[in-house]
C-alpha positions as CSV (number, residue, x, y, z in Angstrom):
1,X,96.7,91.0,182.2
2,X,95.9,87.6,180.3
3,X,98.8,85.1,180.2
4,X,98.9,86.1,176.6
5,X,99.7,89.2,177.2
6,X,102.3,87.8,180.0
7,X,103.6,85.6,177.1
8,X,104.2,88.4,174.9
9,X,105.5,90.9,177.2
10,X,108.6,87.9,178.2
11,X,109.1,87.0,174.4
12,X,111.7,88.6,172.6
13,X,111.4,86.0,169.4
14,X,107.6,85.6,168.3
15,X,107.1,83.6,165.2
16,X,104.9,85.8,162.6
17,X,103.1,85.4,159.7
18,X,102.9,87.6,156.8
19,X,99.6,87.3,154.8
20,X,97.9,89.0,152.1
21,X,95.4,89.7,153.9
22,X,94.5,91.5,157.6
23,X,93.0,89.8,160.9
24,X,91.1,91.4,163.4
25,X,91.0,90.5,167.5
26,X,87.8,87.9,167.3
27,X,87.8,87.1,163.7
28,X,88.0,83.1,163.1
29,X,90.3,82.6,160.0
30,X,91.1,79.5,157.8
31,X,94.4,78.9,156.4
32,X,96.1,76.9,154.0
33,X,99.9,76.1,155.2
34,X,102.2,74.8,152.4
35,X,104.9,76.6,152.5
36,X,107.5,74.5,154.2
37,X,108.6,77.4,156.5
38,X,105.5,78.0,158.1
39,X,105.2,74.0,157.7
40,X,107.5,74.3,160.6
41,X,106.3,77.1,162.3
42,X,102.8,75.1,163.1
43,X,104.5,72.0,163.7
44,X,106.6,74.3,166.8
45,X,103.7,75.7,167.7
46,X,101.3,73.2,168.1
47,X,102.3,71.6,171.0
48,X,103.4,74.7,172.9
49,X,102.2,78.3,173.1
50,X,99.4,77.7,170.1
51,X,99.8,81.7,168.8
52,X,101.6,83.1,166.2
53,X,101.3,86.7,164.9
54,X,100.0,87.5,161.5
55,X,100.8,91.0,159.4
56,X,100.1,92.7,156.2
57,X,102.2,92.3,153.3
58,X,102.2,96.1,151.8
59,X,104.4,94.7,149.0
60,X,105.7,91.2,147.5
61,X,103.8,88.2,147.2
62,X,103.1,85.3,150.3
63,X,105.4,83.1,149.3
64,X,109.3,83.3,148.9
65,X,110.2,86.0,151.7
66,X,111.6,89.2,150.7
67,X,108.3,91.1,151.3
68,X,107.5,94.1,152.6
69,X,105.3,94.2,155.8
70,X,104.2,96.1,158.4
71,X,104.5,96.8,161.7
72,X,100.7,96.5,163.1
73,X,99.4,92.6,162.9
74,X,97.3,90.7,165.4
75,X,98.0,87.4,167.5
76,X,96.1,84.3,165.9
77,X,95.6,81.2,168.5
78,X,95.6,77.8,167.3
79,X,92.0,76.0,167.3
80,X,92.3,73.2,165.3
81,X,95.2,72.2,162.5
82,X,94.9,69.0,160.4
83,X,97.8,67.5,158.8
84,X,97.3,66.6,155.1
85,X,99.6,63.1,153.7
86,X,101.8,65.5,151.8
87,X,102.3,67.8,154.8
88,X,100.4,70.9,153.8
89,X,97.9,71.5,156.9
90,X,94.8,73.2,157.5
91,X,94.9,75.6,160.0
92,X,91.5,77.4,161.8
93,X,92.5,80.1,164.4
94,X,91.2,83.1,165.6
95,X,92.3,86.8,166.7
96,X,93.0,87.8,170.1
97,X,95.0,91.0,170.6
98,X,97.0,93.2,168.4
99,X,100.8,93.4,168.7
100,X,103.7,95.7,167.0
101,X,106.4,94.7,165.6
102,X,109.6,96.2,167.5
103,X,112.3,94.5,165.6
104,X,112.6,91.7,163.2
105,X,114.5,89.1,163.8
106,X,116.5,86.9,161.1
107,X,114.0,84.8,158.8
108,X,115.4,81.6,160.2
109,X,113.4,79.1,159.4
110,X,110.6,81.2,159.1
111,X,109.5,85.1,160.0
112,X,110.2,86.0,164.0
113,X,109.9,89.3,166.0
114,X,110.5,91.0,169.2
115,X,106.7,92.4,169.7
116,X,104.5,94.2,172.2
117,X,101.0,94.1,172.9
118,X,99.1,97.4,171.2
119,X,96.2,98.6,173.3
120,X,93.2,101.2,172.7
121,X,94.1,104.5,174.7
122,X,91.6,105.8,176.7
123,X,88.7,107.7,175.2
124,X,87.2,110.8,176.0
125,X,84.1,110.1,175.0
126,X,80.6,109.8,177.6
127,X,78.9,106.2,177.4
128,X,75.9,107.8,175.7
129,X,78.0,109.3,172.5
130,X,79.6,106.0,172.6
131,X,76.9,104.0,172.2
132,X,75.3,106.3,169.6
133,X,78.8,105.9,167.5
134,X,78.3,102.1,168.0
135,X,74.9,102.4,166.7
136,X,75.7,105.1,163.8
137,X,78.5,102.2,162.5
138,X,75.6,99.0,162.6
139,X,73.0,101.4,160.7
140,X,75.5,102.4,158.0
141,X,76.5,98.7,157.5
142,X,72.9,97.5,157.7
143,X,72.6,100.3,154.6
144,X,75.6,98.4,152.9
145,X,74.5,95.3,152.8
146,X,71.0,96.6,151.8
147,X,72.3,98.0,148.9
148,X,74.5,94.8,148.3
149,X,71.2,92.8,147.9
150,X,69.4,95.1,145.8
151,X,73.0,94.6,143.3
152,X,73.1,90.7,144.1
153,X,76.0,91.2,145.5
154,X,74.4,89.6,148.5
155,X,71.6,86.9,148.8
156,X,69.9,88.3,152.2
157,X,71.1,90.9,154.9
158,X,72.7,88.6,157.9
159,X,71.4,87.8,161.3
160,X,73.3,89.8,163.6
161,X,73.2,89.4,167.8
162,X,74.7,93.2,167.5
163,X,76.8,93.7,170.7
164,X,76.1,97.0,172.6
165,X,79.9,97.5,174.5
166,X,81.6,99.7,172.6
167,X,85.2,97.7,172.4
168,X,83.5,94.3,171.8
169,X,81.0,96.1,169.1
170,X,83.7,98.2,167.6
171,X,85.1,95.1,166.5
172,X,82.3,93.1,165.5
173,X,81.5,95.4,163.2
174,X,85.2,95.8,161.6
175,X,84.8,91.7,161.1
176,X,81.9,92.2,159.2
177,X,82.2,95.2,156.8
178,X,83.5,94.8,153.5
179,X,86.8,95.8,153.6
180,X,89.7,95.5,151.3
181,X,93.5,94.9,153.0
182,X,94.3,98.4,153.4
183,X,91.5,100.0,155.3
184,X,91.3,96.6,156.9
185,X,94.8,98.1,158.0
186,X,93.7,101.2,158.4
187,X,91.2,100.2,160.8
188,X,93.2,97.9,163.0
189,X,95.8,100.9,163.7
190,X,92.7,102.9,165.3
191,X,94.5,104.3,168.3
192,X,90.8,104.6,170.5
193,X,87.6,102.9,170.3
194,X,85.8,106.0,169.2
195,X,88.7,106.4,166.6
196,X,88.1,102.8,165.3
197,X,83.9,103.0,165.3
198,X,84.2,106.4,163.6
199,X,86.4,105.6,160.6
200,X,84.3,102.1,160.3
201,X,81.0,104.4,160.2
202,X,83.0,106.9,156.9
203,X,84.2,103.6,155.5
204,X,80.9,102.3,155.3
205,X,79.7,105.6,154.1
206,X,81.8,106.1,151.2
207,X,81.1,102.3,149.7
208,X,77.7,102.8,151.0
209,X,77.5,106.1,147.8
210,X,79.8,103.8,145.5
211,X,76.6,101.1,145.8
212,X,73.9,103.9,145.4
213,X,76.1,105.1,142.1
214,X,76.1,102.1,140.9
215,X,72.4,101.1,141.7
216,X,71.5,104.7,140.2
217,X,72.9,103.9,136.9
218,X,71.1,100.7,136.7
């Protein structure tokens, strides 16, 4: 176990995040902190644990509270935060594990929970079919992005060093397909490895027609 997952497993009040948006374990993310709430909550946590959680907002808007979120979100550690004169910051962190939310705490100052770490159950499937799952999610986001630059959606298909373990490529692909919030959401409640590869690879699938309808109709 990673002392993370140690620090999580002995925290009952975890300061969290609510975004418009969805993280996944390995994704670098950027962020903008003005809110004077979560002003605080980076100040606290910069000079000691460095990780905060982040979840969806379903419904209500970023700022404000009274939002509805959920109860699946991911653990974001601190790289780099740079203070701005009027004390917004700039914040660059990336995803390391997911977490579920077992019970909110009260929003004071900011967003707090009593989590636990969310793991993959084990899979069923042989190596071999996992690997040709792997490969059956890179081809159909290969075709996305093919279509994408035949629609200038895209300038040129990305250089990809395409990982071949199954956990570690499962979510390399989920950072790069174009996803909206909610299958983003959708995808980081995958339950399995081969659940999370699979419903990438219909994902993919389905925008990959919506681009060939669209490319059809000139």
């Amino acid at each position: 176990m990673s002392d993370t997952s140690r620090s999580l497993a002995n925290s009952g009040d975890f300061p969290i995040f609510p975004l418009g948006l969805v993280a996944f374990p390995g994704e670098t993310l950027p962020l903008h902190i003005f809110e004077p709430r979560y002003r605080q909550m980076m100040h606290e946590i910069e000079g000691t644990t460095r990780e905060f959680g982040v979840v969806l907002i379903a419904r209500g808007s970023e700022v404000g509270g009274a939002e509805q979120r959920t109860s699946l979100g991911t653990v974001l550690a601190l790289d780099n935060i740079d203070w701005m004169p009027d004390g917004r910051a700039i914040v660059e962190a990336h995803g390391t594990q997911r977490i579920e939310i077992k019970r909110w705490l009260p929003d004071d100052p900011y967003p707090r929970a009593q989590v636990e770490q969310f793991d993959d159950e084990p899979t069923a499937s042989d190596p071999e079919a996992q690997d040709g799952l792997v490969a059956e999610a890179q081809f159909g986001l290969l075709d996305v992005w093919s279509l994408a630059v035949q629609l200038h959606r895209l300038e040129a298909i990305p250089a990809v060093d395409w990982l071949e373990e199954p956990f570690a490529a499962s979510w390399q692909v989920a950072n790069l397909a174009p996803l909206g919030p909610l299958d983003r959401q959708r995808v980081l409640q995958a339950t399995s490895t081969d659940q999370r590869i699979s419903l990438i690879t219909r994902l993919m699938a389905e925008t990959r027609e919506s681009l060939q309808a669209e490319l059809d109709l000139g």
